[in-house]
C-alpha positions in Angstrom: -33.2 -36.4 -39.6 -37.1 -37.1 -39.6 -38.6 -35.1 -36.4 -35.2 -33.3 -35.6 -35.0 -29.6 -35.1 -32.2 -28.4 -37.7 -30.5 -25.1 -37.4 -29.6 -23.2 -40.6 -29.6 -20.1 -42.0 -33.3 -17.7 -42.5 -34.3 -18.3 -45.9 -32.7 -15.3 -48.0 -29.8 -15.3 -46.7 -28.0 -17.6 -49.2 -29.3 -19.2 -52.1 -27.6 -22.7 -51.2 -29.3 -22.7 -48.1 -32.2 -21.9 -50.0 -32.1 -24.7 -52.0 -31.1 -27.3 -49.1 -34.0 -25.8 -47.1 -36.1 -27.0 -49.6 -34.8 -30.2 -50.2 -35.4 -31.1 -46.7 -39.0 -29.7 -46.5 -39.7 -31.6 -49.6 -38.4 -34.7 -48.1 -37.9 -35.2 -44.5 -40.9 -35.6 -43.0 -41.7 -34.1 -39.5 -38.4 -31.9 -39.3 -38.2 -28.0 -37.2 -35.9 -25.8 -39.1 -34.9 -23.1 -36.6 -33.7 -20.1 -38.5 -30.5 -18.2 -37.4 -28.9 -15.3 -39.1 -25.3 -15.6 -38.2 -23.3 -18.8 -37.2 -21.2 -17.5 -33.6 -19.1 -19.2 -31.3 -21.9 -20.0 -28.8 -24.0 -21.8 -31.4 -22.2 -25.4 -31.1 -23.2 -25.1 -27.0 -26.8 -24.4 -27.9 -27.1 -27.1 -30.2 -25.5 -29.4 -28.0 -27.3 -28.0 -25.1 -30.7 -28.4 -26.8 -30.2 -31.5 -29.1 -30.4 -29.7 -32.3 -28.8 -30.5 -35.7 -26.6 -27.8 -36.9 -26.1 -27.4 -40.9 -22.6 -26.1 -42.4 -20.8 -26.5 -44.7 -17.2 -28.4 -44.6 -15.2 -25.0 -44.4 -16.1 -24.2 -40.7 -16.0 -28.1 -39.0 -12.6 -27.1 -37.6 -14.4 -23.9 -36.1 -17.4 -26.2 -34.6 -15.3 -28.9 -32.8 -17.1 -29.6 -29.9 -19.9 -31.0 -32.2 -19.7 -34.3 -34.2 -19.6 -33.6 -37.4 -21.5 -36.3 -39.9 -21.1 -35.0 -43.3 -24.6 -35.7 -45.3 -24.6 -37.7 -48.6 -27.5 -36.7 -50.4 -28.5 -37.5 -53.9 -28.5 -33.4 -54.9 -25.6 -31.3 -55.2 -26.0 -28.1 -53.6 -24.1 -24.9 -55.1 -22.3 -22.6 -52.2 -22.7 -19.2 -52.4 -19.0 -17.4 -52.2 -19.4 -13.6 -52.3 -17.2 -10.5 -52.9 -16.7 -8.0 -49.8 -14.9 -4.6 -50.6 -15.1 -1.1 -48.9 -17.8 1.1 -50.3 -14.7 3.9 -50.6 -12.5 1.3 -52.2 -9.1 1.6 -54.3 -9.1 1.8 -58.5 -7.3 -1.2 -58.3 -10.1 -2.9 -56.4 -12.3 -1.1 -58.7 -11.1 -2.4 -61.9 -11.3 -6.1 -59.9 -15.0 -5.8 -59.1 -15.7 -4.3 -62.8 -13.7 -7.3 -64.4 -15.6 -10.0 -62.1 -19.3 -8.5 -63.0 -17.9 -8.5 -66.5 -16.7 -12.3 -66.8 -19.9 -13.6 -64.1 -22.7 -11.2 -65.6 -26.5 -12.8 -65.7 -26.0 -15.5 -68.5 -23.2 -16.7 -66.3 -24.0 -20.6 -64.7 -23.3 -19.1 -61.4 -26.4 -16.5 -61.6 -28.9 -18.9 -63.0 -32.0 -19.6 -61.7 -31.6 -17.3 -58.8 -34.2 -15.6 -57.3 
């Protein structure tokens, strides 16, 4: 990957990203992270068109199939952020869902450690 331009999500976005962007800065020498802020259905053609390296995760290959995929072994494991979406007007039974979760993943929890 040394002197590639990589495409990947703006820092803040997700924490896992986060930490991968790092990673790479730290050590891949000589790389061009180009920051997006959503992955869409043109991206594939704009990597391909332009030679760039796209990072995702294993969940969307099927949706990027007109790149090669080359899955990455690296000596880190990076965490993947999964989040919660609900209507702000929601249900009581959605409710009780989302009070339950904050409940049983609160701040001491292994998947809110160490985030920014």
């Amino acid at each position: 990957m040394q002197g590639q331009s990589i495409v990947m999500y703006s820092h803040g976005i997700t924490y896992a990203d986060d930490c991968l962007r790092e990673y790479l800065i730290q050590n891949v020498s000589g790389i061009d992270i180009i920051d997006i802020t959503t992955y869409n259905r043109s991206l594939p053609l704009k990597c391909e068109l332009s030679s760039f390296i796209l990072i995702y995760y294993s969940m969307y290959w099927e949706n990027f199939s007109p790149l090669k995929t080359i899955p990455l072994k690296l000596k880190k494991v990076f965490p993947i952020d999964i989040g919660l979406g609900y209507k702000v007007n929601c249900s009581l039974a959605v409710e009780k869902f989302i009070d339950e979760a904050k409940a049983i993943y609160n701040s001491d929890s292994e998947f809110t450690k160490n985030r920014p």
